[in-house]
N, C-alpha and C positions, 0 to 999 in steps of 0.2 A: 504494500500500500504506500504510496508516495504523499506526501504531508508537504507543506508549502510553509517555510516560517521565515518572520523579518528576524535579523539581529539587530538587537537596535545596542547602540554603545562598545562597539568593540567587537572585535574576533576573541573568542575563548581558545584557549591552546590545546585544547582539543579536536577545534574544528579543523586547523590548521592544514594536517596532515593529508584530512580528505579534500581540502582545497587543491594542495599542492598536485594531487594526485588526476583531479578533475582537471585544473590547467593542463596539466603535463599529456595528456593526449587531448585536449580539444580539438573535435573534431566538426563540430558544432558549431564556433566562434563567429561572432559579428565584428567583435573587435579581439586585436592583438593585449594581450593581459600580461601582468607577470604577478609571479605572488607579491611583491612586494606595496604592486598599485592596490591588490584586493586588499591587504593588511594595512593600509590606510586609506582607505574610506574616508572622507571626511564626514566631520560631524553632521553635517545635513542630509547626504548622502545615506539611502538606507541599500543593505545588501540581503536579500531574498533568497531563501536557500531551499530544492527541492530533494527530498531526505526520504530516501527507499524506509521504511520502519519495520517492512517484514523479513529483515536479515537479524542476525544476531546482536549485532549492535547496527545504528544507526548508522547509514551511510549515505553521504552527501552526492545525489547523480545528476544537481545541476543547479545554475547560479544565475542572478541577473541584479542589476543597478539600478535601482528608483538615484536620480539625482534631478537635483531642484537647479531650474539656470532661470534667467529671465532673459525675454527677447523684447522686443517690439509688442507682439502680440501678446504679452504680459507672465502671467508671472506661470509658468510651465516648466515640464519635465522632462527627462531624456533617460531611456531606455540602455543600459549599459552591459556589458560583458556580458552580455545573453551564452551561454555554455551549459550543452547537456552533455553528458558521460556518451560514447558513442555506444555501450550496448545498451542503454536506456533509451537510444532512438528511433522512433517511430511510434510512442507512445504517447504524443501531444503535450509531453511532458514541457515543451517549450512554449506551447501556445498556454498550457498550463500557469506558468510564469510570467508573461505578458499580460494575461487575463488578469492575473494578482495586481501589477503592477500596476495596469492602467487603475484598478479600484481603489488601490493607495492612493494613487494621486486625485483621482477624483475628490476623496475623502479629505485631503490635504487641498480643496478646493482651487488645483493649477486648472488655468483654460484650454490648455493643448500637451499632450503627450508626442516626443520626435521622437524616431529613430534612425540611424544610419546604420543601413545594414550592408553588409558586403556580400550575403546571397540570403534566401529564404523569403522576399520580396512577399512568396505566395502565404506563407506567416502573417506575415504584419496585414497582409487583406481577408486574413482568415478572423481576424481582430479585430478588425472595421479602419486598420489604417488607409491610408491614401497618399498618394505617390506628392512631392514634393519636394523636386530640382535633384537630387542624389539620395534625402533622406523620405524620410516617410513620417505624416502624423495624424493623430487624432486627436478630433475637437471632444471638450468634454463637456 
């Protein structure tokens, strides 16, 4: 069963390991990551974590970035280091985290959610985003 949770304030040293792990074959990626950008998150910044729960311990099989920026069109968010585990893909496990994300920010009353993806186009219109010069966004 895959579970969806924000961290909020920090990475635990525990998590760590399965980040590292998740990076290191991303196969999935929208953006280029390294652990050291994930382990500083800024504080606004929330990081989203999707967590298999029917293994023996908790295992981390995929990640994405609520971060707050402002633009023009006001005060809105940007969809980050989207990355599922590659044998956890084909499970919606990433529209799973999108869907999350976009509802944080709603909830965090931004006007528009971006992304900039490097593939998965058909993702982000699975979500209701819409094409926009290289990225992609939704009005909320």
């Amino acid at each position: 069963m895959i579970a969806y949770r924000f961290l909020e304030g920090g990475i635990p040293a525990t998590v760590v390991s399965d980040l590292g792990a998740l990076l290191a074959q991303a196969s999935v990626g929208w953006s280029t990551v390294a652990m050291k950008d994930v382990l500083s998150v800024n504080h606004h910044s929330r990081l989203l974590l999707a967590v298999d729960e029917g293994l023996a311990h908790d295992r981390i099989v995929g990640m994405a970035v609520l971060a707050p920026v402002r633009f023009l069109t006001g005060n809105c968010a940007m969809v980050g280091d989207l990355i599922v585990h590659r044998k956890y893909e084909g499970r919606d496990i990433d529209l799973g985290l999108v869907e999350r994300i976009v509802a944080a920010a709603r909830k965090d009353k931004k006007t528009w959610v971006f992304a900039v993806p490097a593939k998965a186009d058909r993702l982000f219109a699975r979500a209701g985003f819409t094409a926009f010069g290289d990225a992609v966004r939704l009005a909320l």
